[in-house]
N, CA, C and O of each residue as an XYZ file, in Angstrom:
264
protein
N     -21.438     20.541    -16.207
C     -21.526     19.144    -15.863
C     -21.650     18.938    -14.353
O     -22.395     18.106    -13.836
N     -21.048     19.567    -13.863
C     -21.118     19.486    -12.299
C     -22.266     19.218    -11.618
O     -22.543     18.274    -10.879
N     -23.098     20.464    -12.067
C     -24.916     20.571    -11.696
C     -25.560     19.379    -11.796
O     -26.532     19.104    -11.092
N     -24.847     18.248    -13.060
C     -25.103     16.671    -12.752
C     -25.071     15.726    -12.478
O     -25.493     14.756    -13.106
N     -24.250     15.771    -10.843
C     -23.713     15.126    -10.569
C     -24.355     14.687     -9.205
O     -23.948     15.406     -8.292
N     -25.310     13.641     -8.762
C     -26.098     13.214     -8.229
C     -25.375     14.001     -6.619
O     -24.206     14.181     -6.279
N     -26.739     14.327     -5.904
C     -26.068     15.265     -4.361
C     -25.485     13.971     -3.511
O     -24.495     14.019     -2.780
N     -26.121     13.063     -3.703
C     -25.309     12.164     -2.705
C     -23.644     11.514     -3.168
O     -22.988     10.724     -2.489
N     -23.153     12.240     -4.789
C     -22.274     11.626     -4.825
C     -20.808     13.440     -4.961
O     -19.651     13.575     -5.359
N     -21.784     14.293     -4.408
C     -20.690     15.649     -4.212
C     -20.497     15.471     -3.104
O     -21.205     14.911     -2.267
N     -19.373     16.008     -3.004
C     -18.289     16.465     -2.173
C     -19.308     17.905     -1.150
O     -19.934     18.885     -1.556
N     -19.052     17.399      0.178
C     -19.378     18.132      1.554
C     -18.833     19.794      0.863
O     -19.738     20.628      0.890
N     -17.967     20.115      0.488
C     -17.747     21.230      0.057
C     -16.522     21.341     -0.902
O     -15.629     20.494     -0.921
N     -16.547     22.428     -1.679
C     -15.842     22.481     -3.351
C     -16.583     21.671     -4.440
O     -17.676     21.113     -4.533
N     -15.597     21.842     -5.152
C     -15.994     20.827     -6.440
C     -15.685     19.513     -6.451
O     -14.565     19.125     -6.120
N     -17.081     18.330     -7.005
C     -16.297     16.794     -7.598
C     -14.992     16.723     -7.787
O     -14.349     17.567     -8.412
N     -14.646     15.973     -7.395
C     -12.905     15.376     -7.635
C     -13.115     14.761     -8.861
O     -14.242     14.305     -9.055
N     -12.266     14.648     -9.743
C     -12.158     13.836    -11.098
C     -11.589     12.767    -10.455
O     -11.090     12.915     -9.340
N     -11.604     11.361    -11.200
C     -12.740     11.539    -12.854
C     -14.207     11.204    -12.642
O     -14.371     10.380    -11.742
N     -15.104     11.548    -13.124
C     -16.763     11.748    -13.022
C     -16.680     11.569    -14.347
O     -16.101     12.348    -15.104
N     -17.504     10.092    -14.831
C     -17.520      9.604    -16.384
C     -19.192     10.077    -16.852
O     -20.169      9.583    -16.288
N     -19.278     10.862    -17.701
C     -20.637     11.116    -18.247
C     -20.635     10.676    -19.631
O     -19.694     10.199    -20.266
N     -21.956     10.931    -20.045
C     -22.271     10.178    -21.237
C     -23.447     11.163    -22.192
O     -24.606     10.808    -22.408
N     -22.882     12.327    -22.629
C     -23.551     13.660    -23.162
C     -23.460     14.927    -21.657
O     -22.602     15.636    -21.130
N     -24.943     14.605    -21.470
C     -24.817     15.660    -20.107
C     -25.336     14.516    -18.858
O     -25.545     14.897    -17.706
N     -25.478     13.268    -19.236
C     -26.028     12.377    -17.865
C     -24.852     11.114    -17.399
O     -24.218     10.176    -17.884
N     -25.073     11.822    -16.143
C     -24.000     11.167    -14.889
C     -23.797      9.612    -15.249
O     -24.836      8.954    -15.295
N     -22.945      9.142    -15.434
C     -22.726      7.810    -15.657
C     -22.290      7.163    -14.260
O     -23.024      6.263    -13.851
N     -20.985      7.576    -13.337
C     -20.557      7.718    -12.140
C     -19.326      7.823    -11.880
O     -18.662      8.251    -12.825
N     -18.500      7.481    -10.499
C     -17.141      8.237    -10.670
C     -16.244      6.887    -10.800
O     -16.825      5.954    -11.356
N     -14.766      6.623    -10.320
C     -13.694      5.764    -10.834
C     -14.480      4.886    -10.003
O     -15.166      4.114    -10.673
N     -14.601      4.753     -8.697
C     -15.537      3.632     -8.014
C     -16.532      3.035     -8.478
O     -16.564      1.819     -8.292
N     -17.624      3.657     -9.201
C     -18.453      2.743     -9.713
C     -18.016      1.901    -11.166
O     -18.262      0.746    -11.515
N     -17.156      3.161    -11.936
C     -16.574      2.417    -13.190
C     -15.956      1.358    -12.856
O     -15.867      0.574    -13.801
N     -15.220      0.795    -11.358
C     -14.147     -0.038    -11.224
C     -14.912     -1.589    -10.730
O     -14.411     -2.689    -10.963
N     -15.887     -1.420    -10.190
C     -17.405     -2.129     -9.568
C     -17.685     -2.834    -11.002
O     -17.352     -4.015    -11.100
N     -18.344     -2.115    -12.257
C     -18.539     -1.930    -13.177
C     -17.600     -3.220    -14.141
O     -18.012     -4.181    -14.791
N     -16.600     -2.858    -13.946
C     -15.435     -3.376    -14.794
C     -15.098     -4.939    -13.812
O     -14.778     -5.971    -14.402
N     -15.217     -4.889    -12.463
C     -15.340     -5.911    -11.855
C     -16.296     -7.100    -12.041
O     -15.991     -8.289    -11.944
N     -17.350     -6.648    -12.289
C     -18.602     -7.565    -12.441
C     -18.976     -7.323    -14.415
O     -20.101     -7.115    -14.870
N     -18.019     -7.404    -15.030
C     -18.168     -7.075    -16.535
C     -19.201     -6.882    -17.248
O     -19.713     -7.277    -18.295
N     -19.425     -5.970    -16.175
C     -21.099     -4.369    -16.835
C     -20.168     -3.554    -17.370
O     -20.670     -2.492    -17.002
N     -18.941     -3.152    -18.110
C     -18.589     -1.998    -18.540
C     -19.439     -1.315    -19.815
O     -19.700     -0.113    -19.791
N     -19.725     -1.914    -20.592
C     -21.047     -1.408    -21.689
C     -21.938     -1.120    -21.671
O     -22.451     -0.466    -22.579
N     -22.813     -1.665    -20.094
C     -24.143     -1.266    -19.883
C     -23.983     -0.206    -18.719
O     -25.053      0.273    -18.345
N     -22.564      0.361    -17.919
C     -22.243      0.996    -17.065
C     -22.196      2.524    -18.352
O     -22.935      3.493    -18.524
N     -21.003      2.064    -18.975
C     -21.334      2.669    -20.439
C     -22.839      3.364    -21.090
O     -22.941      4.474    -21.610
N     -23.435      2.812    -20.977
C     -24.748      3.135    -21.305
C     -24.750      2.441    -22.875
O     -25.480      2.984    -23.703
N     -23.997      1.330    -23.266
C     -24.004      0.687    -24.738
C     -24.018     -0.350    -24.595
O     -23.694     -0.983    -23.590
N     -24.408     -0.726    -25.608
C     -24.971     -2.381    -26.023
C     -23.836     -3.119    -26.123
O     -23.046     -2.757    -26.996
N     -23.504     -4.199    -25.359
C     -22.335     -5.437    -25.292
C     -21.963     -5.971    -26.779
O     -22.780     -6.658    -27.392
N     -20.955     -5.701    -27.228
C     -20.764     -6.724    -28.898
C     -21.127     -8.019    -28.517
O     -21.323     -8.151    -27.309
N     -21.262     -8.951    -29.173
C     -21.490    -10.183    -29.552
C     -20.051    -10.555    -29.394
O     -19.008    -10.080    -29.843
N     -20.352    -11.620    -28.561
C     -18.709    -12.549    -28.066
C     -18.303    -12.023    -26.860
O     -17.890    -12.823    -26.020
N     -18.340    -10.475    -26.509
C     -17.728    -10.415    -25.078
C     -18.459    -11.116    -23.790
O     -19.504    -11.766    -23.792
N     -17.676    -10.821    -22.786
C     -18.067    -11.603    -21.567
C     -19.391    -10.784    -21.146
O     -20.246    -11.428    -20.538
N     -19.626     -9.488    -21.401
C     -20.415     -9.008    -21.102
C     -22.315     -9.378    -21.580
O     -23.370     -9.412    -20.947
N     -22.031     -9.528    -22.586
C     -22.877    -10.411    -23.579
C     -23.193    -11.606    -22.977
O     -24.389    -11.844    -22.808
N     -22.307    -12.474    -22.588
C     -22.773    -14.009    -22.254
C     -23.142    -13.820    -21.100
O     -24.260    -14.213    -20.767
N     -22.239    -13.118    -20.117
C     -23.658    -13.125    -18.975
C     -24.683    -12.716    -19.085
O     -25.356    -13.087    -18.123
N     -25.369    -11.973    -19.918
C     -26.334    -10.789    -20.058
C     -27.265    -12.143    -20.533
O     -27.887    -12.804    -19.701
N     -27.268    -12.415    -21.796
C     -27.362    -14.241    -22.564
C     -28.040    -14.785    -21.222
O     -29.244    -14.865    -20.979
N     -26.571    -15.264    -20.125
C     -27.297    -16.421    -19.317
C     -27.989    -15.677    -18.074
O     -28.271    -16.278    -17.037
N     -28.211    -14.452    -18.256
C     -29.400    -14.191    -17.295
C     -30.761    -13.965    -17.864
O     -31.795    -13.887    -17.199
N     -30.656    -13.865    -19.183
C     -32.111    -13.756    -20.062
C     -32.687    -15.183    -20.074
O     -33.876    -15.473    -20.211
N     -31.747    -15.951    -19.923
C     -32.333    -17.425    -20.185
C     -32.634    -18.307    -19.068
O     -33.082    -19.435    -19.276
């Protein structure tokens, strides 16, 4: 997993620090972007999944299609 972990987001030297959220073998990103993510209620499409019907994630998604 490491090998997928975008160069601008490794570490000057050693290994990624956890946590680094993936999604099979492709980089999703680390607690900073998940927290960005969860701030602006993209967690499903940060996720890489489709928003249920009713969450907040959904209605904004809704009032930017429209």
């Amino acid at each position: 997993m490491r090998e997928n972990v975008p160069e601008d987001r490794r570490p000057a030297s050693g290994n990624p620090l956890p946590p680094r959220l993936f999604n099979d073998s492709r980089y999703l990103g680390d607690y900073e972007a998940f927290f960005e993510a969860r701030e602006n209620n993209a967690v499903y499409a940060f996720l890489g999944l489709t928003a249920p019907p009713g969450s907040k994630e959904a209605e904004a998604l809704a009032k930017q299609q429209a």
